[in-house]
C-alpha positions as CSV (number, residue, x, y, z in Angstrom):
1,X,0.0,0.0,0.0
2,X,3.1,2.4,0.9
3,X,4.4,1.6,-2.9
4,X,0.9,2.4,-4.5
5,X,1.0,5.7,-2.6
6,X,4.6,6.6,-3.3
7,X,4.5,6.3,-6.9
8,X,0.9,7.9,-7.3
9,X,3.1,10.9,-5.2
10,X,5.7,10.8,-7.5
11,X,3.6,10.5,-11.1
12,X,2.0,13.4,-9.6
13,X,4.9,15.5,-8.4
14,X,6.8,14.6,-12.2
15,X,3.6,15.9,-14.1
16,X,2.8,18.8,-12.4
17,X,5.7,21.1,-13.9
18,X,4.0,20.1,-17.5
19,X,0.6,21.0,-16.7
20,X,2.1,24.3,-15.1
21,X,4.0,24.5,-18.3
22,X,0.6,23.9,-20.4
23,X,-1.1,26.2,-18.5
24,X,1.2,28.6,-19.2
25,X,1.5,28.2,-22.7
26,X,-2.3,28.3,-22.9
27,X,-2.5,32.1,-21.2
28,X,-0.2,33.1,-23.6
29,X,-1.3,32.0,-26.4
30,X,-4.8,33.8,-25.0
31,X,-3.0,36.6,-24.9
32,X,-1.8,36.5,-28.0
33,X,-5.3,35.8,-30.1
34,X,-6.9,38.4,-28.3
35,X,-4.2,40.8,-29.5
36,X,-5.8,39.4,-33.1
37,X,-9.0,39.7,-32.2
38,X,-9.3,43.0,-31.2
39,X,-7.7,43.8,-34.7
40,X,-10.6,41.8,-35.9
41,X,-12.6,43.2,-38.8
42,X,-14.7,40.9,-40.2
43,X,-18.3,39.7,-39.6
44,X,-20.1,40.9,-36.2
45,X,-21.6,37.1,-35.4
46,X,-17.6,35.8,-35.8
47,X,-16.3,38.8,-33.8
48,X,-19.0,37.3,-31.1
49,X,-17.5,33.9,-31.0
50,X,-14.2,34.6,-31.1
51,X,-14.6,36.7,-27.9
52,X,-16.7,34.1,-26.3
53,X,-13.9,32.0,-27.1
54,X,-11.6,33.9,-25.5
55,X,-13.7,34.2,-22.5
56,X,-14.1,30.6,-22.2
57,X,-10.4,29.8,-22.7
58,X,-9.8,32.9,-19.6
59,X,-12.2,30.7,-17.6
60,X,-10.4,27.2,-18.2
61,X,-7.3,28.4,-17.3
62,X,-8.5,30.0,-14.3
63,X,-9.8,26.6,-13.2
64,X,-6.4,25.1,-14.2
65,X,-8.2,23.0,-17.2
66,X,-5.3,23.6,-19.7
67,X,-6.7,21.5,-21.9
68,X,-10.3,22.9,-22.2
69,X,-8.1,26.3,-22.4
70,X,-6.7,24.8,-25.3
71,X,-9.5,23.8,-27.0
72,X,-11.4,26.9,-27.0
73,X,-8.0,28.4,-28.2
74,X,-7.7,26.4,-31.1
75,X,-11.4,26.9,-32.1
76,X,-10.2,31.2,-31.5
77,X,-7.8,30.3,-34.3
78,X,-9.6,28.5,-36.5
79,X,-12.0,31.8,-36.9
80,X,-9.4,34.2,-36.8
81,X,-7.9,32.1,-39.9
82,X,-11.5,31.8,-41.8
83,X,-10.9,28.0,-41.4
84,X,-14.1,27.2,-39.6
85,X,-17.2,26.8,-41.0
């Protein structure tokens, strides 16, 4: 039982300077898209999404959900680039 504890202690002490890392990535990549964003110029309804996108990806890393922070980012992206549809 002292084994199964120690090494679900270590697996957790090994990942948590990745998700850290990811988290961090994630905030600046926000950062970054809404720099785009407010440059923005195209339809009103995309401008709408891609700042509740923003919002939501804000809101995940404040939880510490990198990858839901991600997600929304990558969805940012994809209508900042006209690739969604």
């Amino acid at each position: 039982m002292r084994l199964i504890a120690m090494t679900l202690l270590l697996l957790f002490v090994t990942a948590l300077p990745t998700w850290a890392d990811s988290l961090a990535a994630c905030s600046a990549r926000g950062a970054q898209l809404g720099q785009r964003a407010k440059k923005f110029s195209g339809d009103a309804m995309m401008k709408r999404l891609i700042d509740a996108d923003l919002k939501r990806a804000n809101k995940e890393a404040a939880e510490g959900d990198a990858d839901e922070c991600t997600e929304a980012l990558d969805h940012a992206t994809k209508l900042l680039d006209g690739s969604a549809a």
